[in-house]
C-alpha positions in Angstrom: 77.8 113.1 120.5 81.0 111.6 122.0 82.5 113.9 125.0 85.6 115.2 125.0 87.2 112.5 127.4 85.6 109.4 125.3 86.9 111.3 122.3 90.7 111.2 124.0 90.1 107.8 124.8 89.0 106.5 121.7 92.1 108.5 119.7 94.8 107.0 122.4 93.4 103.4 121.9 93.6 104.3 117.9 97.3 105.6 118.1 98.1 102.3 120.1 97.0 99.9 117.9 98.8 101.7 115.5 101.9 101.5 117.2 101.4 97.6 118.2 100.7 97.4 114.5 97.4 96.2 114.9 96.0 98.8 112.6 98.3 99.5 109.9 97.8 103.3 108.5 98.4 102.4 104.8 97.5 99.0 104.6 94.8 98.0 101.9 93.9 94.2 101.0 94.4 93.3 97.1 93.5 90.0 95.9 96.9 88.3 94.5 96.3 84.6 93.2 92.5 84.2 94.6 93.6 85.3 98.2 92.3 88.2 100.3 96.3 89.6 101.2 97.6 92.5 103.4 99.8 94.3 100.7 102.0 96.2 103.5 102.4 92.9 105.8 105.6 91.0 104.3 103.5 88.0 106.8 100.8 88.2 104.2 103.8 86.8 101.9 105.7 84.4 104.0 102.1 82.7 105.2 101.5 81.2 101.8 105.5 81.1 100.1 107.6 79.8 103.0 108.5 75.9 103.0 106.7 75.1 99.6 108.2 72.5 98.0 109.6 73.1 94.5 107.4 70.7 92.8 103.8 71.8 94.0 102.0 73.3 90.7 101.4 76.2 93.0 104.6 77.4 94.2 104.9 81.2 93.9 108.8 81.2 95.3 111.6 79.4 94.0 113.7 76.9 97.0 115.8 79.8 97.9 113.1 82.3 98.2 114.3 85.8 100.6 113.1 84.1 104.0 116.0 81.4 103.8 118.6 83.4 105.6 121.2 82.0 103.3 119.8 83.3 100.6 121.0 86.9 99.0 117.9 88.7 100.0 117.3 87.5 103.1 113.7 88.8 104.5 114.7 91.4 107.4 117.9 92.3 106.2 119.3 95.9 107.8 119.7 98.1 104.4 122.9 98.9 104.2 124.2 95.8 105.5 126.8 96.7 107.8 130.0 97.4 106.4 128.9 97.5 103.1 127.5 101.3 103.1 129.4 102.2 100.1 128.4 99.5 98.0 124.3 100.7 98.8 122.3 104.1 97.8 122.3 106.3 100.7 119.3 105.6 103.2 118.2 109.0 102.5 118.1 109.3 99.0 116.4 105.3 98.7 113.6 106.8 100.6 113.1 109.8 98.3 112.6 107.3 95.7 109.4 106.0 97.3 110.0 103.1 95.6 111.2 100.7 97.9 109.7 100.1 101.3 111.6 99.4 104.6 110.2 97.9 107.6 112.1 99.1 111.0 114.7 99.8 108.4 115.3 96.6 107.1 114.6 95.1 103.8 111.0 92.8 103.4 109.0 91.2 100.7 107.1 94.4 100.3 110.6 96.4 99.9 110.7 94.6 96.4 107.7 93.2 95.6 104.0 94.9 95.4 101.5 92.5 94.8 98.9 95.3 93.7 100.7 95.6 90.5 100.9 92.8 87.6 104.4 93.5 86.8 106.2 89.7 86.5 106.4 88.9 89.9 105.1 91.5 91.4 108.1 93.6 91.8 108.0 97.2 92.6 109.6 98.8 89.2 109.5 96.5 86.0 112.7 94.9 86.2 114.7 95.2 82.4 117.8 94.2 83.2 119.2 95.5 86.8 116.7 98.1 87.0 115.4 96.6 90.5 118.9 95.9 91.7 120.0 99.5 91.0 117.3 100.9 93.0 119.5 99.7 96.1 123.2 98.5 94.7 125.8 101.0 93.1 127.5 98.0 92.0 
């Protein structure tokens, strides 16, 4: 039986890696394309998608995937852009949708995309139409 102190110790050293994100609370692997991936860790996704070349048989994400700053979805964007609130859903009400998952507040991968699901590319909501875009845009 573990004494009270090692029982401290152990539980700070826990909340620590949690914090460093070391130990991610929610995160569960899922296979996606014969790979072992993270499904909270937008690095899971930029590992394998960033700089592949638009011809390789394998390519996942078109030349102007999200983590090409110039692109419109830009990987580690702050949601709302700033000044550009009114054109966004209210932070508040986005997160009572649990749909759509920020990291430090800024929009990843995994804010769109869940590679648990086998919706067309992955994305979070089947997307008819604008029904993604609306979960964000008013416009």
């Amino acid at each position: 039986m573990m004494n009270a102190g090692r029982k401290f110790t152990v539980l700070l050293t826990m909340a620590g890696l949690v914090l460093m994100g070391a130990y991610p609370l929610q995160a569960r692997q899922v296979v996606h394309y014969k790979f072992l991936v993270e499904s909270e860790d937008t690095r899971s996704c930029i590992d394998c998608h960033y700089r592949q070349e638009d011809d390789d048989k394998n390519n996942r994400c078109p030349k102007n995937c999200m983590v090409d700053p110039a692109s419109s979805h830009p990987v580690a964007k702050k949601y709302p852009p700033r000044g550009k609130e009114k054109e966004y859903i209210p932070l508040k009400e986005l997160r009572k949708t649990g749909l759509i998952r920020l990291e430090a507040g800024k929009v990843t991968c995994i804010s769109c995309h869940d590679v648990a699901n086998n919706i067309e590319y992955h994305t979070v909501v089947e997307d008819r139409g604008t029904h993604l875009c609306k979960l964000c845009h008013i416009r």
